[in-house]
Residue, then its C-alpha position, 0 to 999 in steps of 0.5 A: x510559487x516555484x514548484x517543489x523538485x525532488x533531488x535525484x530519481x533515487x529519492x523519486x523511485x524509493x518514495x513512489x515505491x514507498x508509497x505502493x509499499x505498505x502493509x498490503x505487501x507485508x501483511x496482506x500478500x503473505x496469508x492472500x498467497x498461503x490460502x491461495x495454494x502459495x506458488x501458483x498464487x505468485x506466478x498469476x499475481x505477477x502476471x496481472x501485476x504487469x497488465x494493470x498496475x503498471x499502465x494505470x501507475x504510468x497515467x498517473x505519473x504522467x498526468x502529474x508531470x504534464x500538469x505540474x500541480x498536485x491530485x486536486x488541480x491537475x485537472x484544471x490544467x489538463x481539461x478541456x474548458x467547461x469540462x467537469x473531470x476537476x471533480x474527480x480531483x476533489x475526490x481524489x483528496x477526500x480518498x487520500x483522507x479516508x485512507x489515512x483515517x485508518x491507515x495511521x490506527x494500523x500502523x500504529x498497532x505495528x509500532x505498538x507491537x515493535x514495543x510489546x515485543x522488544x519489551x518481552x511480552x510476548x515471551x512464553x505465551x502460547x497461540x491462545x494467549x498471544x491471541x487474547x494478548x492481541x484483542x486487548x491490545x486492540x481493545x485499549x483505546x488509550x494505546x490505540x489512540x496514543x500510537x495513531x497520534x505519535x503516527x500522525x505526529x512523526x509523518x506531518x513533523x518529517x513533511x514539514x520540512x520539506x520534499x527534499x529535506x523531510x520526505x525524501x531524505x527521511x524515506x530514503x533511509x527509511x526504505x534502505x534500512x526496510x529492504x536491509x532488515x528485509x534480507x536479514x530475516x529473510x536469509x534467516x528464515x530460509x537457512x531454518x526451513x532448508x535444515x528442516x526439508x525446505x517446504x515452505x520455500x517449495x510451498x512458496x516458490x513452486x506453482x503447484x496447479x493442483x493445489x491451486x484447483x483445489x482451492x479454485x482456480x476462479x478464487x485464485x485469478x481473483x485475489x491475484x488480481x485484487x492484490x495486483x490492483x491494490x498494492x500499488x496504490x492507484x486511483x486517487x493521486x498517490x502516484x500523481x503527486x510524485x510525477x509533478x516533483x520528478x524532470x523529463x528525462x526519464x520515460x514513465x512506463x520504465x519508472x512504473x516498471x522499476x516501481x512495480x518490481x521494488x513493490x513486488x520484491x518486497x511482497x514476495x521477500x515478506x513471504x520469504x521470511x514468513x512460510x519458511x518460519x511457518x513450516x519450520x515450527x509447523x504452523x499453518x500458512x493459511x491462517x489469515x489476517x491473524x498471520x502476522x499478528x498472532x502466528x508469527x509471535x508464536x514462531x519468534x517464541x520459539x526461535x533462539x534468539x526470537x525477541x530480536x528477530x520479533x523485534x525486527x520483524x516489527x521495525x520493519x512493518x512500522x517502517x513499510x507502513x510509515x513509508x505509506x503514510x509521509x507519502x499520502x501525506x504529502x499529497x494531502x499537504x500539497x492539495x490543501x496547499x494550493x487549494x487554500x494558498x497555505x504556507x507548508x507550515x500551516x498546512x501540515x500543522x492545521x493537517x496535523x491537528x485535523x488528522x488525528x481529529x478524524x482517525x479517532x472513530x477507527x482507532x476507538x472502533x476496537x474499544x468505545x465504539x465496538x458497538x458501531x458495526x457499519x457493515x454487519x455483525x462483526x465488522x468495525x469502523x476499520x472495515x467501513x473505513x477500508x472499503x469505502x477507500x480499498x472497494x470503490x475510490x480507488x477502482x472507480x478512481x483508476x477507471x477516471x485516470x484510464x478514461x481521461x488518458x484515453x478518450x479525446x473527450x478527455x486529455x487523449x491518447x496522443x497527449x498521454x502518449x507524448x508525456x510519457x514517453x518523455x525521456x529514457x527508458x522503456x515506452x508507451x507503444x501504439x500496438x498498447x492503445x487498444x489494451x488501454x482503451x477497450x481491455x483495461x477498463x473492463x477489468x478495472x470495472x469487473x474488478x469493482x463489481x467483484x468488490x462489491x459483490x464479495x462484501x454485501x455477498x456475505 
């Protein structure tokens, strides 16, 4: 069967991109950076955005080029015989599914705000009553469950028709309207904190060492280079899948460059819009998760014209997480399609149905499950869910794909090397082998141990 091909390396940037960008960058990244003293917090991130992300998103691609098959076989292509790394492969599919049981709940809830907000029901509330406002959103299994399956429903039914006609046209309108709305609210927000002194743009955009001692320069280098790590999605296939649909004639570290910056304009803009706001009404911008959900309403209430920017502001959330999810759904529609010989209809249909099946657990775990506390006290199914993928697959699945890339036991650096640099654009150079080898794994594996301990820590 010939393979899949996506149109133009516009529709692959936006779609690997689209991937990477999600409710990480703007839910995440804004409150990280505002209980990390802002600025400073900026400027490390960036810094370790460049030293791990890229190079581990650069091996992906190019062993999904090299091998031409999707996460779950391109190992088989790529191994020496009797060799076991095809394991990681299986891994890398059942990572995709657990990511998506929960992913598909939360953005759910952003489409269910988008509605709440267009609506007007936020309208006159202050914070306490938008907070309870939230918990019952969370609370009503009937909306959660609803929303998630509308989610599961609008990503399969745009990957059914294809990698051309679904995925990439649809991602690609979707990306161009994300990064448009993007502007709009942030060209808005900055004209309101200027007119008020324009603290949040310097609370943001100028590092302030000081502060960032204040809160601890270790904490600081660790959540810096945690969101580095996991915004872009690595360690089990996400970026492969896309290196098997995309030609040669365009080096795969400069891709992985362009990648990274679309990431990171979009994480940094979603601050843009936020702490100006947050200054502007006198908010506090290091309120955490609750940053977007109970805050931010609280600053549209008292913006003129607040339920259209509210409402903006939440087209554009459902839009970066439903940008996640056709794109990890395709990964998962491609393994099972050449794991089981599925026709994309049947695949995405049988997907479809098992899917919704498997994220009810998370979507219920606010409500008829609240009960079930996997991680201690307080904690949900989400959280179990989110660690298991955020914690453990994706560092120890970045530490298979750096290993492989690297070792002659595995596809070796000369063969890593030749894929890519394949092509236009910026290269692989030799002085980087020793990096790649001996550095970058130690970061990767104190990262995970950094995970770990932050969790059972508590």
């Amino acid at each position: 069967m010939e393979r899949d091909r996506l149109k133009s390396r516009l529709g692959f940037i936006l779609l690997s991109a689209g991937c990477a960008i999600g409710i990480g960058n703007v839910w995440k990244f804004p409150w990280v950076a505002g209980e990390n003293g802002g600025g400073a917090f900026v400027l490390v991130y960036l810094f370790f955005l460049l030293i791990l992300g890229v190079p581990i998103m650069t091996m992906e691609f190019s062993l999904g080029r090299a091998a031409q098959k999707s996460p779950v076989k391109l190992y088989q292509q790529l191994e020496k015989p009797g060799h076991k790394w095809h394991l990681h492969g299986y891994a890398c599919l059942a990572g995709n599914y657990l990511l998506m049981m929960f992913y598909t709940t939360v953005a759910g809830w952003m489409m269910n705000y988008f509605v709440s907000i267009a609506a007007g029901k936020f309208e006159g509330m202050n914070p306490a009553e938008i907070k309870t406002a939230f918990d019952a959103t969370l609370a009503d299994p009937v909306a959660s469950v609803a929303f998630m399956g509308i989610t599961v429903a609008i990503g399969f039914g745009v990957c059914a028709f294809g990698v051309q006609g679904g995925l990439e046209k649809v991602t690609k309108f979707m990306m161009v309207a994300l990064l448009a709305i993007m502007i709009v609210l942030a060209v808005n927000s900055i004209i309101i904190d200027i007119n008020n002194g324009g603290e949040g743009l310097a609370f943001y955009l100028l590092p302030d060492f000081q502060r960032m001692n204040e809160v601890g320069i270790g904490n600081v280098i660790v959540a810096a280079m945690n969101q580095a790590f996991f915004t872009l999605s690595i360690g089990i296939g996400s970026m492969a899948i896309f290196g098997s649909y995309i030609g040669k004639d365009r080096s795969l570290m400069g891709e992985s460059v362009n990648i990274a910056l679309l990431d990171t304009f979009v994480a940094v803009a979603s601050g843009l819009i936020i702490f100006p706001a947050c200054f502007a009404n006198d908010v506090a911008v290091d309120s955490g998760p609750s940053l977007i959900f109970v805050t931010l309403p609280n600053v549209f209430n008292q913006l003129p014209g607040g339920r259209i920017w509210g409402s903006l502001f939440f087209v554009f959330m459902s839009f970066a997480a439903l940008s996640t999810v056709l794109a990890v759904f395709e990964n998962i529609l491609s393994c099972t399609m050449e794991l089981f010989s599925w026709g994309r209809k049947k695949a995405c249909l049988i997907n479809g149905v098992l899917m919704f099946i498997l994220s009810l657990p998370c979507a219920l775990g606010s409500s008829l499950l609240k009960g079930v506390q996997p991680l201690g006290e307080g904690s949900t199914i989400l959280d179990l869910e989110d660690f298991l993928v955020s914690n453990i697959l994706l560092p120890l699945g970045s530490l298979v794909f750096v290993i492989f890339c690297v070792s002659r036991y595995g596809w070796g650096w000369d063969k890593f090397e030749q894929e890519a640099n394949q092509g236009k654009g910026f290269k692989v150079r030799r002085w980087m082998r020793g990096y790649m080898t001996w550095v970058l794994p130690v970061i990767v594996v104190v990262l995970f141990a950094v995970g770990i301990y932050n969790v059972f820590a508590k």
